[in-house]
N, C-alpha and C positions, 0 to 999 in steps of 0.2 A: 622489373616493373611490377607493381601492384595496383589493385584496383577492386573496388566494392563490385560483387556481383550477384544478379537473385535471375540468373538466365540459366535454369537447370544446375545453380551448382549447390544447393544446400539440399539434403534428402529430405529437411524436414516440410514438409507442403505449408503451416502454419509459418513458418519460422527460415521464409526462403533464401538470406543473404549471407553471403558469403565472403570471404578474403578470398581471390585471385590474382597470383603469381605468375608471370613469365620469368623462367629464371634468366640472368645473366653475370651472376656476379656470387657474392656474398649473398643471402637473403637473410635482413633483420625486419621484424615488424615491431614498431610500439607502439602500445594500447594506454590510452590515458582514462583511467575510471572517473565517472562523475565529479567534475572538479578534485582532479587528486586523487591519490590510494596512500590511506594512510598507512603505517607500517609500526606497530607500536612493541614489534616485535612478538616471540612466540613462533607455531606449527602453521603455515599457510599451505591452503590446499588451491591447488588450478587444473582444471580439465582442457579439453579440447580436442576437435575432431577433425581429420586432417584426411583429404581423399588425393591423390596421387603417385606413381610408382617410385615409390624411395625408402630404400633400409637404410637405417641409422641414429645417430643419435641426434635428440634435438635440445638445444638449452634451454631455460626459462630464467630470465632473470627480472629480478626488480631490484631497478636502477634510478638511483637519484638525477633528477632533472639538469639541476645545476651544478652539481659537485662529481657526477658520475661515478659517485661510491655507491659500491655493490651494496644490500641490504640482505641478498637472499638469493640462491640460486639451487635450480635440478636441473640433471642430464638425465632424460627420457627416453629409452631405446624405443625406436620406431619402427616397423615394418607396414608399410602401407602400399595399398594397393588405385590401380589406377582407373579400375571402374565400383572403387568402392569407399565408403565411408568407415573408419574405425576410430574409436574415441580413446583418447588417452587420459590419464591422470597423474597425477605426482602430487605428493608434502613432500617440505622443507624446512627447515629453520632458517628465522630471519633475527635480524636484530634491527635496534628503534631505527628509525631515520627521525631527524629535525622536524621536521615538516612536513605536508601531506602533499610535495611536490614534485612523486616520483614516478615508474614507469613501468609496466609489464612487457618485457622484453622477447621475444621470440626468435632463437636464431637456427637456421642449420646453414652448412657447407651447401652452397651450389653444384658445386663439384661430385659429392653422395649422390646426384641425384640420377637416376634415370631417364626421366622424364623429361619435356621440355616447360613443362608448369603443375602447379601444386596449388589447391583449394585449402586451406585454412577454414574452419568453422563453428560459431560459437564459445569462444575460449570464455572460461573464466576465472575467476579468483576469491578466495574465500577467506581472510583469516580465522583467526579463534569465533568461534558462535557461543551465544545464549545457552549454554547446559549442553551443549555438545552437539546440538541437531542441526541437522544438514541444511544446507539453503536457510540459512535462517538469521536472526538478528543479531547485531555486533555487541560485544559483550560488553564496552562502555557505556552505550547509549542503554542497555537493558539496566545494568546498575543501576545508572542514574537513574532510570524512571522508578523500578523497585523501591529503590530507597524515600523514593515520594509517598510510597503505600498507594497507589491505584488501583481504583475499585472495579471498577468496568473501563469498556472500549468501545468505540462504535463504530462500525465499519460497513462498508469503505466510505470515508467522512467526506461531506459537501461534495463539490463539484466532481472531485474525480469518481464518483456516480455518474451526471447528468451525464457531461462533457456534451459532444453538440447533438444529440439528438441518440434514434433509434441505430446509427448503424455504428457509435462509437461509444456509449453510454457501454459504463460499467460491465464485462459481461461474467458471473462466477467461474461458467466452465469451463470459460478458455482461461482460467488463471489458478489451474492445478494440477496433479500429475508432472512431468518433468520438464527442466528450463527448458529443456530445447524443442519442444511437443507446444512451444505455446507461442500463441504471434506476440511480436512484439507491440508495444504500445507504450504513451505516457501512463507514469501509475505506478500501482504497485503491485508484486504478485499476492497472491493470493496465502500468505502467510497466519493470517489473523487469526484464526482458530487454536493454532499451534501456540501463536503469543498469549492466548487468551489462557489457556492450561498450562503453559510454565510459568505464568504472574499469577494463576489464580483472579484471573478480570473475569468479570461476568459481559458476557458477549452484548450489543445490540447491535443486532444483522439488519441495514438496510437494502432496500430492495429499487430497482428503479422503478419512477410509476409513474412514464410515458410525456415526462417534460426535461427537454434538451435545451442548452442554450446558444443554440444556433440560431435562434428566431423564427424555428418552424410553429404552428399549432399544436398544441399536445393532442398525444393521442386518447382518445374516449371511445367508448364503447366496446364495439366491435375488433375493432384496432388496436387499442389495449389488452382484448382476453388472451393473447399469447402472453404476454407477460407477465399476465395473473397468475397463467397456468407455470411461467418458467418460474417466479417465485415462490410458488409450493414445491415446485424440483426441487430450488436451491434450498427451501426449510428443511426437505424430504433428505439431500444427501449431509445436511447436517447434524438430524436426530433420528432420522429412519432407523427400523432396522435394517439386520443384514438381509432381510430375506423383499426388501423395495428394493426397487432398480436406484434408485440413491444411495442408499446404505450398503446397497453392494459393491457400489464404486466406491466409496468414501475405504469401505474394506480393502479394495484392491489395491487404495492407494498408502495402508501400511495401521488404517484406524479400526478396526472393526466394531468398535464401542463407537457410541455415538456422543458427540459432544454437548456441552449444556448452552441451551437455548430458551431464554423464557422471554427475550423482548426482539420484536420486528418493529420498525420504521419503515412507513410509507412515503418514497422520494425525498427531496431534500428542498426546502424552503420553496416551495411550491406557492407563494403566496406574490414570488417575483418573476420574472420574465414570464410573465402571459399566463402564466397557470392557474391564479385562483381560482376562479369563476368556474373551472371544469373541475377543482380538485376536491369540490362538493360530490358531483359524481363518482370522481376516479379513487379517492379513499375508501368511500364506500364496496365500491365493486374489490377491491384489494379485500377491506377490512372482513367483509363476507364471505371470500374462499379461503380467506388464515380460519380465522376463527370456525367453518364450518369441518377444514381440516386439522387442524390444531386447535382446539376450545382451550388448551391449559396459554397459548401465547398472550402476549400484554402487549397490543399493536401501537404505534404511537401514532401521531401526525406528523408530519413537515414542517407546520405552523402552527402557532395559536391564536391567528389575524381571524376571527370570529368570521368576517363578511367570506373568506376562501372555506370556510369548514362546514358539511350537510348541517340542519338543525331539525331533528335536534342531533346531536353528537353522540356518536352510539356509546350504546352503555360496555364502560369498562375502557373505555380509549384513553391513553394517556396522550399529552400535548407538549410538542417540541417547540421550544422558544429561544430564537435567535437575537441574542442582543447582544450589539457591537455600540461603544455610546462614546462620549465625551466625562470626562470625571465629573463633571459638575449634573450633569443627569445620572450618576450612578449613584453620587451623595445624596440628590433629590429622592433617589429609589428606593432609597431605606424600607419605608412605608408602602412599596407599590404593591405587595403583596397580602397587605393588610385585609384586602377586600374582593379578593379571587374568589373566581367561583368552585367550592368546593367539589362540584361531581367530577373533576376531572383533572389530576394528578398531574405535575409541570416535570417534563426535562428540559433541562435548560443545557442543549445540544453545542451551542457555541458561545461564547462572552468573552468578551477583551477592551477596554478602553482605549480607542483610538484619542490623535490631536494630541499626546504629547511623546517623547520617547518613549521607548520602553526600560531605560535605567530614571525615571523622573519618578520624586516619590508621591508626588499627586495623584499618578496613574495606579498606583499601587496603593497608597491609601482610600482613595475613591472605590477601587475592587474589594477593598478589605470591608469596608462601609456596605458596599450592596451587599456580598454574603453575610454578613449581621442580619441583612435582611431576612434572606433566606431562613438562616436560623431561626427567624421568628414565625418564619411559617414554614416548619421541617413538616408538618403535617402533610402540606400539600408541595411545598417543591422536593422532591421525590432526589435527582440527579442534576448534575452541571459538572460540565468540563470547559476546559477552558481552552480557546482554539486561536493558533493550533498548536499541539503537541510540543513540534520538534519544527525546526528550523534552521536550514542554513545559512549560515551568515554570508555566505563567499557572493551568490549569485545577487541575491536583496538585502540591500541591508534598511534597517531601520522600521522591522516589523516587529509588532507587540508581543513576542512571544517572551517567554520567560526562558524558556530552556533552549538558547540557539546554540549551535554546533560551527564550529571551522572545518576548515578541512583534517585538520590534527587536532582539535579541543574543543572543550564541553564547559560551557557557561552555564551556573546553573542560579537562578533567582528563586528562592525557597518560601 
């Protein structure tokens, strides 16, 4: 019997759930990664932490779904104990499978075992990475973007910030240090930095600033100063020195240099679900602890919707602008930049033409025609990227991105 369990069986307090075993037989478990594990072949590495009393050996196999051909396999001597936790690990070599529709397999004998049950927890799985580094990005999808030449990143983009409020919005410092050390959640770990210095991106670190989209009130004033104060942390453990309580973490955890940082973002489109009206105040109170601790930072907005922004607009703020449109408003947009108001620098944080495919060449010529625009006003629109990124095809299909991914392939629209 197996069974999901967070009742005292994972040591890690953040990160409490576990795989629970009765034995009675053979014992297999398969794990299916997000839609798929692809297998493109090459050195696969997997961990995992196993608490109950049993010596022996355990296998790892990843196994094709539907063909049940083997891809890749270790035998991992085991000695584990029954009031305690120890992690193991193994590489392997694997070869391609078809398809991304295969299986991370875990098997031991029943019979090795001493015990009447065994806790499994946290396994994971890693193929080839980006330049070699641990926990880190898959080396096809990093090509691919590379070979785009991208200039910056901005992280962590739109809603996976907000998300619904104060107790689940974005948090930096439970998304670093080691996978098993951190709760789990939607999202992503906290990788960006590392991505940021093997591309060569220039960072833009956003920050929450106390608008969730759960329909609560944002938070102002008094109620926001925590999160003022946790976004100086989060600037602190990015370019601190070693000798800040930031920078001495950022050290512990393998950086001791400090990374490059010249742009912060205050929240994300704060101009919708309830926010403007407050984020006249709440920019400000943000924009006033960056800059009185950081005076070299270039802080942005959330929006450029005038009626959500203090006036006058402090000096030096640059202006996030989200535009999602129809081609025929982007054709109209040529000109829309013509007559901006120059004190204050445009990133243009998200852009995609919706309303028709994303293989239609209206939608793509229509984009081609608004940044002409841009070009005519390089003075003042500064950045634009174009959202989002990366997309899976398996879960939605028929969303505007350019670069969507299978579970085994990489579409790329150049």
């Amino acid at each position: 019997m197996m069974a999901m369990s967070n009742n005292d069986a994972s040591h890690f307090y953040l990160n409490p759930v576990a795989f629970f075993f009765l034995v009675t037989g053979t014992l297999p478990l398969e794990r299916v990664q997000y839609i798929g594990i692809i297998v493109n072949g090459g050195y696969y590495n997997t961990t995992f932490w196993l608490r109950g009393d049993f010596q022996g050996d355990v296998k790892i196999r990843l196994l094709s779904n539907e063909t049940d051909v083997e891809h890749g396999w270790a035998i991992i001597p085991v000695d584990s104990k029954a009031d305690s936790w120890t992690r193991y690990e193994a590489g392997f070599w694997t070869t391609a499978a078809a398809d991304g529709n295969n299986l991370w397999v875990f098997e031991i004998l029943a019979e090795t075992l001493t015990s009447e049950s065994i806790n499994l927890g946290y396994p994971t799985l890693f193929p080839p990475t980006f330049k070699g580094r641990e926990n880190s990005l898959t080396v096809d999808l990093s090509e691919a973007l590379v070979n785009l030449k991208p200039q910056f990143l901005r992280f962590p983009g739109g809603n996976n910030l907000e998300r619904g409020g104060p107790h689940d919005h974005w948090k930096w410092n439970e998304t670093i240090g080691s996978l098993e050390s951190r709760p789990g959640r939607w999202g992503r770990a906290s990788l960006h930095l590392d991505w940021c210095e093997d591309m060569s991106l220039e960072p833009i670190l956003d920050v929450w600033a106390g608008l969730g989209l759960a329909g609560l009130p944002p938070l102002v004033g008094d109620e926001l100063e925590p999160y003022v104060e946790d976004a100086i942390r989060k600037i602190e453990f990015v370019i601190g020195d070693i000798d800040t309580s930031g920078g001495a973490l950022r050290a512990s955890l393998g950086h001791p240099d400090p990374y490059q940082l010249n742009f912060v973002e205050v929240g994300n489109e704060d101009n919708l679900a309830g926010g403007c009206e407050s984020y006249k105040q709440r920019f400000v109170q943000f924009f006033d602890a960056i800059k009185e601790a950081y005076p070299q930072i270039t802080v942005l907005t959330s929006t450029s919707d005038r009626a959500c922004l203090p006036d006058p607009i402090p000096e030096g703020a640059w202006l996030d602008f989200h535009d999602y449109n129809v081609p025929e408003n982007y054709i109209n947009a040529y000109d829309f930049y013509d007559d901006w108001d120059r004190a204050h620098p445009v990133f243009i944080g998200e852009y995609a033409r919706w309303g028709v495919k994303w293989s239609d060449m209206r939608g793509a010529c229509s984009e081609a025609v608004y940044m002409m625009g841009w070009e005519r006003n390089a003075d003042v629109i500064k950045l634009a990227a174009y959202a989002p990124t990366l997309q899976n095809y398996d879960p939605v299909n028929g969303q505007w991105t350019a670069r969507h991914r299978f579970s085994h392939s990489i579409y790329m629209l150049c």
